[in-house]
mmCIF file of the N, C-alpha and C atoms, coordinates in Angstrom:
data_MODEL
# 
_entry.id   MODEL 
# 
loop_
_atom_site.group_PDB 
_atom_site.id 
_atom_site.type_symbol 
_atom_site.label_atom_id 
_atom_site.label_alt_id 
_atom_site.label_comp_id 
_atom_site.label_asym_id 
_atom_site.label_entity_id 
_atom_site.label_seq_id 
_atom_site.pdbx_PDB_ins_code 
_atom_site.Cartn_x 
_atom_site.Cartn_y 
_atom_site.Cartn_z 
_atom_site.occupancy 
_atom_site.B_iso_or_equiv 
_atom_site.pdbx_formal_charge 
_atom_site.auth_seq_id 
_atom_site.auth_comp_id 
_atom_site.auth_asym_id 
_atom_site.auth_atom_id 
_atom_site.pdbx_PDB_model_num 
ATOM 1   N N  . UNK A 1 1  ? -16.014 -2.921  11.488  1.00 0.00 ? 1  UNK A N  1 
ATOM 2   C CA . UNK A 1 1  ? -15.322 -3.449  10.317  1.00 0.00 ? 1  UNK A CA 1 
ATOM 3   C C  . UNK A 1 1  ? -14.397 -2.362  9.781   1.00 0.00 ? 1  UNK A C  1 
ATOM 4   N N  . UNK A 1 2  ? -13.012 -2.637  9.835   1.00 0.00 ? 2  UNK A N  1 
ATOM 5   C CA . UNK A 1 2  ? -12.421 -1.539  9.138   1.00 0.00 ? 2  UNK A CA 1 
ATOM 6   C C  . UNK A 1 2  ? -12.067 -2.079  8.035   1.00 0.00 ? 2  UNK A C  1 
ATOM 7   N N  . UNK A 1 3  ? -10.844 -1.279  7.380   1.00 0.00 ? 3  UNK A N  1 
ATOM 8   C CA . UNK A 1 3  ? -10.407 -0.660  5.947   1.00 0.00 ? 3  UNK A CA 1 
ATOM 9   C C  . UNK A 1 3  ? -9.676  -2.066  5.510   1.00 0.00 ? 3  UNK A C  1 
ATOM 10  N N  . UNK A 1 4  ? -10.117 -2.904  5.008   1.00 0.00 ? 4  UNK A N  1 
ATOM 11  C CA . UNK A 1 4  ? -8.973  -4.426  4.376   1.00 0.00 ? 4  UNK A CA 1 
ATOM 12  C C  . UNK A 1 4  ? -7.933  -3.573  4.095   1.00 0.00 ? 4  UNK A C  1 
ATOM 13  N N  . UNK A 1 5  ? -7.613  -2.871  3.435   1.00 0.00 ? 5  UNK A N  1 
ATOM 14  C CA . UNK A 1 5  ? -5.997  -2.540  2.652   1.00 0.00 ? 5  UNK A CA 1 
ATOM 15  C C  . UNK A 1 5  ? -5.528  -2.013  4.093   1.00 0.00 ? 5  UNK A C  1 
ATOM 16  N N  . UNK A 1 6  ? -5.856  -1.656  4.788   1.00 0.00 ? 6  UNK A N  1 
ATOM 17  C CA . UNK A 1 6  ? -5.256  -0.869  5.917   1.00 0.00 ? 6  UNK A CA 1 
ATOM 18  C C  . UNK A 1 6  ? -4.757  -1.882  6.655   1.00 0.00 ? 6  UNK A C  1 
ATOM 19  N N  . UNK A 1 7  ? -5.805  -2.942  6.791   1.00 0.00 ? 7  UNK A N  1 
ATOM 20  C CA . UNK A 1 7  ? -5.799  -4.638  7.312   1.00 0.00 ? 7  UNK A CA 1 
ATOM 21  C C  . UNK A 1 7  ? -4.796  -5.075  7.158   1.00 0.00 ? 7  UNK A C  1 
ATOM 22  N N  . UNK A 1 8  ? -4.321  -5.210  6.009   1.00 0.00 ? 8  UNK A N  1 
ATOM 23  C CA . UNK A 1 8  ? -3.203  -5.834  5.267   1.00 0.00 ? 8  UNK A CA 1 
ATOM 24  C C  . UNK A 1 8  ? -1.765  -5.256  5.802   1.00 0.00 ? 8  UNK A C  1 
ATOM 25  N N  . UNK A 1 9  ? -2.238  -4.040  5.587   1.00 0.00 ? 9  UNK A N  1 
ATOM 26  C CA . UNK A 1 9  ? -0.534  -3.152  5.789   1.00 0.00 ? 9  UNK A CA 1 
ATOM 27  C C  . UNK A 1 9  ? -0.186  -3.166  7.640   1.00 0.00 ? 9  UNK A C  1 
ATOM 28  N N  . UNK A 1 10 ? -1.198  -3.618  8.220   1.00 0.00 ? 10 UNK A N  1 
ATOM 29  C CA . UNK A 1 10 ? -0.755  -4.206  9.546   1.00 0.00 ? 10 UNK A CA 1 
ATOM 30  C C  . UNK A 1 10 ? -1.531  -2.992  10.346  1.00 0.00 ? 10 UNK A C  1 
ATOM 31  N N  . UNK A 1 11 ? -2.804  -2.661  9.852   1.00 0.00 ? 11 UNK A N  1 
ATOM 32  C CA . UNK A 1 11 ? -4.025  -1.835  11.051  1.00 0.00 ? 11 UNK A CA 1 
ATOM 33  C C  . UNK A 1 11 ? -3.710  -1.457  11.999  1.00 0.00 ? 11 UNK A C  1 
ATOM 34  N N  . UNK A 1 12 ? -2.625  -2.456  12.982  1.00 0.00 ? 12 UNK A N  1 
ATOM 35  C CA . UNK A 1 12 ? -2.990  -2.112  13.930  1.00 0.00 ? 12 UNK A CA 1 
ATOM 36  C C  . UNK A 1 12 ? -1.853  -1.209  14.523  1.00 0.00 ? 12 UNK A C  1 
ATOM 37  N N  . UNK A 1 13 ? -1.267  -0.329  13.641  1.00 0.00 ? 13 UNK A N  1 
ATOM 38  C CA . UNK A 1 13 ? -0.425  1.073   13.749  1.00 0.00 ? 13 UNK A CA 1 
ATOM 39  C C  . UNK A 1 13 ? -0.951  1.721   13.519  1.00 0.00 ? 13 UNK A C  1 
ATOM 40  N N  . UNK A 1 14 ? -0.467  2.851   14.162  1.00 0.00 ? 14 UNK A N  1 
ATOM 41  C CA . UNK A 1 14 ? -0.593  4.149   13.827  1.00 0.00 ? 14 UNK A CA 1 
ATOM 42  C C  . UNK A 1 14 ? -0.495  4.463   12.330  1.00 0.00 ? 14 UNK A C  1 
ATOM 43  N N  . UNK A 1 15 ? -1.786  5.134   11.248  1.00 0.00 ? 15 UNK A N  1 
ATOM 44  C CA . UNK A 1 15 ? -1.837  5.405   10.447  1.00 0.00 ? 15 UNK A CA 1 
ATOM 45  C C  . UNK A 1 15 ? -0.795  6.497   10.067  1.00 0.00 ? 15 UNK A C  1 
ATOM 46  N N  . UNK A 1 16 ? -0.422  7.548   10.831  1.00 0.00 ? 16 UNK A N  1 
ATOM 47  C CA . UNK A 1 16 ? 0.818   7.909   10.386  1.00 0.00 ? 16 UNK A CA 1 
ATOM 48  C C  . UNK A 1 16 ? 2.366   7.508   10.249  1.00 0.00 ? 16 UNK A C  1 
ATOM 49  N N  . UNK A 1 17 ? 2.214   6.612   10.763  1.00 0.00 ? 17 UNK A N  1 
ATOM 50  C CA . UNK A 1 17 ? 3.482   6.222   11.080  1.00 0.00 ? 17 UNK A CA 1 
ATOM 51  C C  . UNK A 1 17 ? 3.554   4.984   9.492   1.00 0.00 ? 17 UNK A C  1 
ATOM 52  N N  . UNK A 1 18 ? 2.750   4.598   9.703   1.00 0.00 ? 18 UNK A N  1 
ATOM 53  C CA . UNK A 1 18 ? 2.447   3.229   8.518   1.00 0.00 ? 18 UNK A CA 1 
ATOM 54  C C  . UNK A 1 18 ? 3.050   4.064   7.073   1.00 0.00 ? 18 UNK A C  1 
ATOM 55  N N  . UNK A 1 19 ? 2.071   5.780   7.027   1.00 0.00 ? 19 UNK A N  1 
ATOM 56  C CA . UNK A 1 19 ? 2.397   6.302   5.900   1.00 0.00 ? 19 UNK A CA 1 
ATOM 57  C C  . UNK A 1 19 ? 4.133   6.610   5.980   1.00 0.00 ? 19 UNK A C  1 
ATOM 58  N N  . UNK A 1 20 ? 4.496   6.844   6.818   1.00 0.00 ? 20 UNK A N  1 
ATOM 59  C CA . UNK A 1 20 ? 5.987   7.302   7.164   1.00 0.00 ? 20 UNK A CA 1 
ATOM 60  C C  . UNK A 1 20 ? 6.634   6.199   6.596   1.00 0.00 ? 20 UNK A C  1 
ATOM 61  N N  . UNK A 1 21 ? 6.278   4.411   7.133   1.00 0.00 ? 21 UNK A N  1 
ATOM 62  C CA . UNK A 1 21 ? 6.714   3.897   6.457   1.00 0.00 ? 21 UNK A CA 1 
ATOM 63  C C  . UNK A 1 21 ? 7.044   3.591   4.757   1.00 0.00 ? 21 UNK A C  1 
ATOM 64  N N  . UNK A 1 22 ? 6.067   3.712   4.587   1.00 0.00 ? 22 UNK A N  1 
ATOM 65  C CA . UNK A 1 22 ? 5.695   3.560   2.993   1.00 0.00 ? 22 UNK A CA 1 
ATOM 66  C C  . UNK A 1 22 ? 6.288   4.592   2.504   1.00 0.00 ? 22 UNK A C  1 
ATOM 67  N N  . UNK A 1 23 ? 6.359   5.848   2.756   1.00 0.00 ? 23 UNK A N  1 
ATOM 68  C CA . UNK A 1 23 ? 7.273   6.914   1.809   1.00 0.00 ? 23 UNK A CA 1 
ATOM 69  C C  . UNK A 1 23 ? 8.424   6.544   2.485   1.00 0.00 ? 23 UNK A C  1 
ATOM 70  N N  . UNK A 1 24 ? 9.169   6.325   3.226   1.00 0.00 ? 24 UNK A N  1 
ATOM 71  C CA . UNK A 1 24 ? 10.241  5.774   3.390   1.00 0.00 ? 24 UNK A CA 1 
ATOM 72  C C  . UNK A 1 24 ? 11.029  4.525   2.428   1.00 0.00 ? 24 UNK A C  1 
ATOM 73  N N  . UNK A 1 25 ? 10.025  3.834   2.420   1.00 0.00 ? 25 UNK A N  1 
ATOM 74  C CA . UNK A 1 25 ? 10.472  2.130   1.944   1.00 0.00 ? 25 UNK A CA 1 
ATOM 75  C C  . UNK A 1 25 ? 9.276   1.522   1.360   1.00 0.00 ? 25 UNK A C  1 
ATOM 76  N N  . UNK A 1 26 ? 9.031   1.848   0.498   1.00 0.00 ? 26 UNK A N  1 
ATOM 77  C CA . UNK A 1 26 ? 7.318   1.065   -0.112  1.00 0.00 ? 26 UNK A CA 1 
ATOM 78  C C  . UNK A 1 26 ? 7.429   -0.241  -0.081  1.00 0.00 ? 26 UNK A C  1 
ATOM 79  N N  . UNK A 1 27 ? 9.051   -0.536  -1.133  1.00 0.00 ? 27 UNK A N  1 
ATOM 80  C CA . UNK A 1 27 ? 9.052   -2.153  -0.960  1.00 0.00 ? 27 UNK A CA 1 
ATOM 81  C C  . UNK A 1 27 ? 9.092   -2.673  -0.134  1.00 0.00 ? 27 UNK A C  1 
ATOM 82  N N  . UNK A 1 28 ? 10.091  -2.302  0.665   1.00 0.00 ? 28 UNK A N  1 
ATOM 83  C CA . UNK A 1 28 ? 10.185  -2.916  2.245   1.00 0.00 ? 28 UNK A CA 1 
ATOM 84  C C  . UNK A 1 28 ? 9.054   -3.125  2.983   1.00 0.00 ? 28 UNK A C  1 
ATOM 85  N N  . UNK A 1 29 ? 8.251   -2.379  3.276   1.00 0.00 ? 29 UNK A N  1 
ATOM 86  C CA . UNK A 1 29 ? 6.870   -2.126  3.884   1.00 0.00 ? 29 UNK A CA 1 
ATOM 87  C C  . UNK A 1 29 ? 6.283   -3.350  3.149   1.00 0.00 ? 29 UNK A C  1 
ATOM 88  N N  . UNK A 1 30 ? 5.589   -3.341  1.753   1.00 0.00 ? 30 UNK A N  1 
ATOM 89  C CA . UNK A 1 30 ? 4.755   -3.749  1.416   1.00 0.00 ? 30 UNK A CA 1 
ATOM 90  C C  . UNK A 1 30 ? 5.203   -5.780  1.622   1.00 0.00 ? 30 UNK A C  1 
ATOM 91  N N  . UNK A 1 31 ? 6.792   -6.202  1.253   1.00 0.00 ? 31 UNK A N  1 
ATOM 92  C CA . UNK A 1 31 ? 7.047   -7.156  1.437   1.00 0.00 ? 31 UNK A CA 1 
ATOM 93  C C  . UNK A 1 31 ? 7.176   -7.545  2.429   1.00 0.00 ? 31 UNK A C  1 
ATOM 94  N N  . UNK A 1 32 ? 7.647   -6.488  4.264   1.00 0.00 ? 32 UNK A N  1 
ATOM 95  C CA . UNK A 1 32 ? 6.792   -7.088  5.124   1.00 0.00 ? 32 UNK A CA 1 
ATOM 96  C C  . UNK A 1 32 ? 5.813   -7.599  5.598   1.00 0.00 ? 32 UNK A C  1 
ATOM 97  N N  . UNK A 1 33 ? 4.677   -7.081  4.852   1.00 0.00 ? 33 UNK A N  1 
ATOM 98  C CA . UNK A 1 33 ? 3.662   -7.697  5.084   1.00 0.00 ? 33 UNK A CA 1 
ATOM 99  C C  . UNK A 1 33 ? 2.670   -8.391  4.258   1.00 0.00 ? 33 UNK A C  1 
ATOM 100 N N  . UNK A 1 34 ? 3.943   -8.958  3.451   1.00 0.00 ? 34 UNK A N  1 
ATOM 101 C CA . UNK A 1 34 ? 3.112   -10.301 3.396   1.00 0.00 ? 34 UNK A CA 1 
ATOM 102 C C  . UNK A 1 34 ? 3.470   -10.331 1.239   1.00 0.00 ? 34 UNK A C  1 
ATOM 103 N N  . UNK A 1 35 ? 3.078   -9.109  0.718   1.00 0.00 ? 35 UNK A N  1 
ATOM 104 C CA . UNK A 1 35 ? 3.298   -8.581  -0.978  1.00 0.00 ? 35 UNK A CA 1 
ATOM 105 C C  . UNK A 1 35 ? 4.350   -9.174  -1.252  1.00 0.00 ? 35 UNK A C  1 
ATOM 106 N N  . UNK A 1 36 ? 4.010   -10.338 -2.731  1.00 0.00 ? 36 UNK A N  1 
ATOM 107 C CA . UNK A 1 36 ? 5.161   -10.322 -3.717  1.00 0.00 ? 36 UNK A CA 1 
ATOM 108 C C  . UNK A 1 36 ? 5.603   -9.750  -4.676  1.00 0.00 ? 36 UNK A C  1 
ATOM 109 N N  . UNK A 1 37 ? 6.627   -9.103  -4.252  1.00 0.00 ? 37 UNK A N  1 
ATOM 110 C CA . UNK A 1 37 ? 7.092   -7.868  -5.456  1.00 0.00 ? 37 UNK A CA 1 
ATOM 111 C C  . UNK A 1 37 ? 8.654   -7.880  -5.558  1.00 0.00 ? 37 UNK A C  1 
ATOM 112 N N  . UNK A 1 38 ? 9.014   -7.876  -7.026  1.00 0.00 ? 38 UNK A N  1 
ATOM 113 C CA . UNK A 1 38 ? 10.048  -8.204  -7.565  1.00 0.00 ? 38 UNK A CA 1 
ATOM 114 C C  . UNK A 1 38 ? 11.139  -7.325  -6.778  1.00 0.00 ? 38 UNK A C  1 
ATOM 115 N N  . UNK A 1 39 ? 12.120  -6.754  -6.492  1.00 0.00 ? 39 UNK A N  1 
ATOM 116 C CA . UNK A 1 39 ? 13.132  -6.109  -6.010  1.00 0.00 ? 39 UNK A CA 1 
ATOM 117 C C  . UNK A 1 39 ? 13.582  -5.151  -6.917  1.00 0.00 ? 39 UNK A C  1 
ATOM 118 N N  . UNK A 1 40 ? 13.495  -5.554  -8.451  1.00 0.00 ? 40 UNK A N  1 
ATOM 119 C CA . UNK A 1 40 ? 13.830  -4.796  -9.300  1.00 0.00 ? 40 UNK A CA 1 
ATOM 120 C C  . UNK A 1 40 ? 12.470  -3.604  -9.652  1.00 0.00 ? 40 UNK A C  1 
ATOM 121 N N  . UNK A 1 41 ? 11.603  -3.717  -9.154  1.00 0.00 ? 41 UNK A N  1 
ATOM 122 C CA . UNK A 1 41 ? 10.136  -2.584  -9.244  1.00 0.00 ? 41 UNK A CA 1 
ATOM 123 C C  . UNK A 1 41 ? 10.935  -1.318  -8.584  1.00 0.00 ? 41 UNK A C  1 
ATOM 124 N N  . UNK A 1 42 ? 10.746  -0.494  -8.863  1.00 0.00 ? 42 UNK A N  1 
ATOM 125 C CA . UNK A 1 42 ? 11.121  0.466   -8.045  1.00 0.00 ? 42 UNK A CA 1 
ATOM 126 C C  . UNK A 1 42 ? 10.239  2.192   -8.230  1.00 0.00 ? 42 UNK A C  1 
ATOM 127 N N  . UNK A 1 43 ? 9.351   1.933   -8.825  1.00 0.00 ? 43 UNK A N  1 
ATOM 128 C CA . UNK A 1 43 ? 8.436   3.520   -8.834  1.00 0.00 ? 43 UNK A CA 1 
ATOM 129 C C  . UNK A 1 43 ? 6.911   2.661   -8.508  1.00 0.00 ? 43 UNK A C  1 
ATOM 130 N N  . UNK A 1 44 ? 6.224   3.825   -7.591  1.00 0.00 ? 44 UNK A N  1 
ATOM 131 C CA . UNK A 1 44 ? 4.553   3.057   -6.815  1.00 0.00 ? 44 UNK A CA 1 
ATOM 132 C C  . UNK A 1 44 ? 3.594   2.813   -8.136  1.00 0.00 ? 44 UNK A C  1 
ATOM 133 N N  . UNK A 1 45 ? 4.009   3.071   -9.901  1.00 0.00 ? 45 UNK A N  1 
ATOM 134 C CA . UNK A 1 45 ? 3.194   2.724   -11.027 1.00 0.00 ? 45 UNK A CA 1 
ATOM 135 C C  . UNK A 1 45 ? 3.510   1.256   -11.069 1.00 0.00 ? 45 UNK A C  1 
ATOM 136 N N  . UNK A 1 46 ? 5.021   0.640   -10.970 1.00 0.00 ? 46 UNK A N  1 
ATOM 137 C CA . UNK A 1 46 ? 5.327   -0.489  -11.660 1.00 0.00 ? 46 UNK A CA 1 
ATOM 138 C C  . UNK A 1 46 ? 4.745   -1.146  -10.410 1.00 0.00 ? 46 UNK A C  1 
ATOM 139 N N  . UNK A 1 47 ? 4.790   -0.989  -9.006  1.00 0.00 ? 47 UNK A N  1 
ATOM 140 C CA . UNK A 1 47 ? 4.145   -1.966  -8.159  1.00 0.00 ? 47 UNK A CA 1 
ATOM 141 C C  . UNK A 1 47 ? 2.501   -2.305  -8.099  1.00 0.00 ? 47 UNK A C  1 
ATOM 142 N N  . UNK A 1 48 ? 2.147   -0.943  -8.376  1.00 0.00 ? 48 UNK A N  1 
ATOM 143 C CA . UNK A 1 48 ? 0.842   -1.355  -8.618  1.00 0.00 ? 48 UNK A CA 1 
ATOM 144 C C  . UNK A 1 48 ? 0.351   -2.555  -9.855  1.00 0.00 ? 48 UNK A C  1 
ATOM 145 N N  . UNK A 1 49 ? 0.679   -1.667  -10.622 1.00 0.00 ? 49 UNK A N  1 
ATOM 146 C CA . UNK A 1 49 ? 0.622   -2.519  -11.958 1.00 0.00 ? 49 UNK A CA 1 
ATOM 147 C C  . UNK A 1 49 ? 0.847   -4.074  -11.920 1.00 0.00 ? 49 UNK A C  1 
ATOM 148 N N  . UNK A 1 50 ? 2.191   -4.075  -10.908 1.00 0.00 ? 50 UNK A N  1 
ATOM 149 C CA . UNK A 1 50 ? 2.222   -5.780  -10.690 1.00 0.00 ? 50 UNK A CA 1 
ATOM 150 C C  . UNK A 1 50 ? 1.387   -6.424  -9.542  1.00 0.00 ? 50 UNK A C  1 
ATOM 151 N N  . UNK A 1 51 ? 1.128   -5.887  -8.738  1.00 0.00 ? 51 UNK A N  1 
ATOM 152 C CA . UNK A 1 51 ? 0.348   -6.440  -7.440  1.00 0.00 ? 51 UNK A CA 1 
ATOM 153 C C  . UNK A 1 51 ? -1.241  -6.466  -8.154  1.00 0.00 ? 51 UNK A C  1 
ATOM 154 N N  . UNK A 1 52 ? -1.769  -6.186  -9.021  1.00 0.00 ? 52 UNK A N  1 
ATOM 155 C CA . UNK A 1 52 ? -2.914  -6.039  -9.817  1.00 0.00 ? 52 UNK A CA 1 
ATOM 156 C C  . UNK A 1 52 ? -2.966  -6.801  -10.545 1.00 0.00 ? 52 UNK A C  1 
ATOM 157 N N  . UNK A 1 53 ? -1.681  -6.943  -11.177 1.00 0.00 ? 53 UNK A N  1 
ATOM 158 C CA . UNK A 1 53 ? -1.788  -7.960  -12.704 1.00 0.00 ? 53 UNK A CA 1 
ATOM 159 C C  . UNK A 1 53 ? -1.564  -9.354  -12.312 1.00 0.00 ? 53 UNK A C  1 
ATOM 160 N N  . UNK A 1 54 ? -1.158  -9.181  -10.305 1.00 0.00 ? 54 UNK A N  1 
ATOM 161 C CA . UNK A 1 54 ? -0.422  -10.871 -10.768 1.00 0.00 ? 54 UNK A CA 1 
ATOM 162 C C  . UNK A 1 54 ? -1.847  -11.341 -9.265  1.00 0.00 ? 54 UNK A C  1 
ATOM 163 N N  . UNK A 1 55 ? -2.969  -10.326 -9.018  1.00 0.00 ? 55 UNK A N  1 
ATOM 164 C CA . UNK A 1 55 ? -3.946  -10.611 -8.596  1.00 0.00 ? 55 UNK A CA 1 
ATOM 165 C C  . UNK A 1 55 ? -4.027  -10.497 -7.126  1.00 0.00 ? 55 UNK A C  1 
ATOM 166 N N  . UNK A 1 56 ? -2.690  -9.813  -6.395  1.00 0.00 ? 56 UNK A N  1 
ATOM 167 C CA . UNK A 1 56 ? -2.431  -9.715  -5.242  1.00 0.00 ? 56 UNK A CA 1 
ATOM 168 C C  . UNK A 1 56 ? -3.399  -8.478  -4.371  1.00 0.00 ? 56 UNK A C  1 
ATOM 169 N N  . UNK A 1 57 ? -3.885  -7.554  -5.379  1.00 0.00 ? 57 UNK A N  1 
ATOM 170 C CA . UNK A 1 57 ? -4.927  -6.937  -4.889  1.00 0.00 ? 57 UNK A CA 1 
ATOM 171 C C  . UNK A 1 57 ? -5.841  -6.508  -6.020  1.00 0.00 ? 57 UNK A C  1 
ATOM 172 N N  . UNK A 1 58 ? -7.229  -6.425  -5.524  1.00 0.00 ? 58 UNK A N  1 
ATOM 173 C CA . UNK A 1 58 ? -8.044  -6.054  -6.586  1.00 0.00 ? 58 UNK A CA 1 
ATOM 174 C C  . UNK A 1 58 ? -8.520  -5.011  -6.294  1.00 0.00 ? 58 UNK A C  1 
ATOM 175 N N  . UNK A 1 59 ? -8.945  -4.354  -7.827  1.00 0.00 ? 59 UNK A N  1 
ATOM 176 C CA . UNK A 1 59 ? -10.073 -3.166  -8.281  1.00 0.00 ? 59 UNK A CA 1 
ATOM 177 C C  . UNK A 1 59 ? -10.314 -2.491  -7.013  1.00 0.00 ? 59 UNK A C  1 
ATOM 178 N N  . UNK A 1 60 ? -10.906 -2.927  -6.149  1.00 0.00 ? 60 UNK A N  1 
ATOM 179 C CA . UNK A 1 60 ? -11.304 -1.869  -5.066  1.00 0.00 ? 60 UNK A CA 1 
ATOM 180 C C  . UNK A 1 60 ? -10.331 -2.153  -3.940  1.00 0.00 ? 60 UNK A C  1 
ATOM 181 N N  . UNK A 1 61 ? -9.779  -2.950  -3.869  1.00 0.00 ? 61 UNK A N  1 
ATOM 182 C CA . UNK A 1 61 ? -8.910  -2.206  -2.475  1.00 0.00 ? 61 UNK A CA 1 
ATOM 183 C C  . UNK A 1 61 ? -7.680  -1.587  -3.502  1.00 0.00 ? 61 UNK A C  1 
ATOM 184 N N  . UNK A 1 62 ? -7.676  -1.327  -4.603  1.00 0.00 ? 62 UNK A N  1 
ATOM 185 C CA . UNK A 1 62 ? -6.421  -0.265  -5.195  1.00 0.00 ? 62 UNK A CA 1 
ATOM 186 C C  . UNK A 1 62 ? -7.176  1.750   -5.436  1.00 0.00 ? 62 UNK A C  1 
ATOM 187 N N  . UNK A 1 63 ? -9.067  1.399   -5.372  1.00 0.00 ? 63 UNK A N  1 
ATOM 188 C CA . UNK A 1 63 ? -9.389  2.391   -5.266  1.00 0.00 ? 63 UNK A CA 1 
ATOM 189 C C  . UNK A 1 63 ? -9.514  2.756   -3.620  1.00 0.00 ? 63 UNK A C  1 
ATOM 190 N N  . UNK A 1 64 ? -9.649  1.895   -2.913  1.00 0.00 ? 64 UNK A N  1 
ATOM 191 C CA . UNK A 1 64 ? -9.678  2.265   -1.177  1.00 0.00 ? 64 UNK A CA 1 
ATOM 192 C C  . UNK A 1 64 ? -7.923  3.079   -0.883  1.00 0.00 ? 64 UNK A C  1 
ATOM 193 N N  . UNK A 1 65 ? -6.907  2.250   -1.318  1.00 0.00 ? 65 UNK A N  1 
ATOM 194 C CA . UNK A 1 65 ? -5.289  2.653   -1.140  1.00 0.00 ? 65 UNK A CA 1 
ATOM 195 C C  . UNK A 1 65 ? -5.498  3.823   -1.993  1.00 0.00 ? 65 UNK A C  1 
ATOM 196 N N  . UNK A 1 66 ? -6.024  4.770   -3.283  1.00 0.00 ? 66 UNK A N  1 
ATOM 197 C CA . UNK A 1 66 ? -6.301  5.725   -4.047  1.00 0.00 ? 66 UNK A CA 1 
ATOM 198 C C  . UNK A 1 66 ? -6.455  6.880   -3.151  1.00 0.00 ? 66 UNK A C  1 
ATOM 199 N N  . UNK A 1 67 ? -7.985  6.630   -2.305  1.00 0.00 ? 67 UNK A N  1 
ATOM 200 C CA . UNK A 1 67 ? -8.956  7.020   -1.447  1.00 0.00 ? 67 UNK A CA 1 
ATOM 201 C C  . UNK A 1 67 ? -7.751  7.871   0.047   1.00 0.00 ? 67 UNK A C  1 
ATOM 202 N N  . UNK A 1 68 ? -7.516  6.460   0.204   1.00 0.00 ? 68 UNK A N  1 
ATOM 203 C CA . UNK A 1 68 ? -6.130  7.187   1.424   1.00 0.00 ? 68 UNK A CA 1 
ATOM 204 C C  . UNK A 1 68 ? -5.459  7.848   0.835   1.00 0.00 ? 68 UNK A C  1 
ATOM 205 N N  . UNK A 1 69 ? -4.570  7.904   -0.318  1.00 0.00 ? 69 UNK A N  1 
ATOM 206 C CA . UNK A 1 69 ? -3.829  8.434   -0.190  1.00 0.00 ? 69 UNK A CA 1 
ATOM 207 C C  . UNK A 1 69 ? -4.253  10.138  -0.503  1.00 0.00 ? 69 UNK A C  1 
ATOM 208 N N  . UNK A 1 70 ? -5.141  10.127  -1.497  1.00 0.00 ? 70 UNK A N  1 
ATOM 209 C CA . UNK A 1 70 ? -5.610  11.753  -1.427  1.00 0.00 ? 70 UNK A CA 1 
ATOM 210 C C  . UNK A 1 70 ? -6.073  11.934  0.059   1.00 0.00 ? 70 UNK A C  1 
ATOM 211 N N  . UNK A 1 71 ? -6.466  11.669  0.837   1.00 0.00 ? 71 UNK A N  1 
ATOM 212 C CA . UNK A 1 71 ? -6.977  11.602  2.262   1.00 0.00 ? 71 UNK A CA 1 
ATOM 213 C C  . UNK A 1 71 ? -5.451  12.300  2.907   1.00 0.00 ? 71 UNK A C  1 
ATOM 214 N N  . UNK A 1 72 ? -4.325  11.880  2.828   1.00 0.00 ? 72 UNK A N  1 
ATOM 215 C CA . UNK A 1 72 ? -3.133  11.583  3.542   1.00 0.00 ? 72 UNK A CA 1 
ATOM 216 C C  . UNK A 1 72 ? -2.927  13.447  2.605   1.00 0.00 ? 72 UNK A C  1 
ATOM 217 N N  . UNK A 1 73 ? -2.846  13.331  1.766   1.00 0.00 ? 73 UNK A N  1 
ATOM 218 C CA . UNK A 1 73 ? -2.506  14.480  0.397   1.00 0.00 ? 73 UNK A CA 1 
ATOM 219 C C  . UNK A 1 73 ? -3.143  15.615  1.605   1.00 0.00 ? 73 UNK A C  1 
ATOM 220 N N  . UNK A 1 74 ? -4.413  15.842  1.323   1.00 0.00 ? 74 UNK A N  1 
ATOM 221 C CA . UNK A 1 74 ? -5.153  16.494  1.933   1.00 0.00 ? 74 UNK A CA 1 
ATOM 222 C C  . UNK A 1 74 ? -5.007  17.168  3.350   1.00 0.00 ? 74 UNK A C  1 
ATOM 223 N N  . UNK A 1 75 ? -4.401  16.283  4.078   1.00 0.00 ? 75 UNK A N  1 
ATOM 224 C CA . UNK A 1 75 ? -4.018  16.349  5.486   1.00 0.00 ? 75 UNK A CA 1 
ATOM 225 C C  . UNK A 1 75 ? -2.547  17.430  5.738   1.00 0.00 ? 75 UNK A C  1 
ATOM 226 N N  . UNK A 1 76 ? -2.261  17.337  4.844   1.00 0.00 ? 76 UNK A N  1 
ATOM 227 C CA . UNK A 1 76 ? -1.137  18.519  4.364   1.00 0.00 ? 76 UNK A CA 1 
ATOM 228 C C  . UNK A 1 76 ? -1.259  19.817  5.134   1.00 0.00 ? 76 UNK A C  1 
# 
């Protein structure tokens, strides 16, 4: 059983490359696969905030995406 949020963002890449994406293009990334998010969002507070508030992800897969990313931090 792996990581749902990882699930989502399309698992079955290469975890570095996925992150490459996402600091590249968050929106882009995230609305490929599958996230509704306004065009006008543009910093990773206001997307969260909306992908949370409008129920697109919950409480723990925003602490699992948390989890990675100090993970990713770390790897530094």
């Amino acid at each position: 059983m792996g990581n749902p949020l990882f699930n989502m963002l399309g698992g079955g890449q290469n975890p570095m490359q996925m992150l490459m994406q996402l600091k590249q293009n968050p929106l882009g990334l995230l609305q490929k696969v599958g996230f509704n998010i306004p065009t006008n969002l543009n910093n990773p507070q206001q997307i969260v905030e909306h992908l949370t508030k409008t129920g697109q992800i919950n409480q723990a897969q925003l602490n699992q995406a948390q989890q990675m990313a100090q993970m990713f931090r770390n790897m530094k």
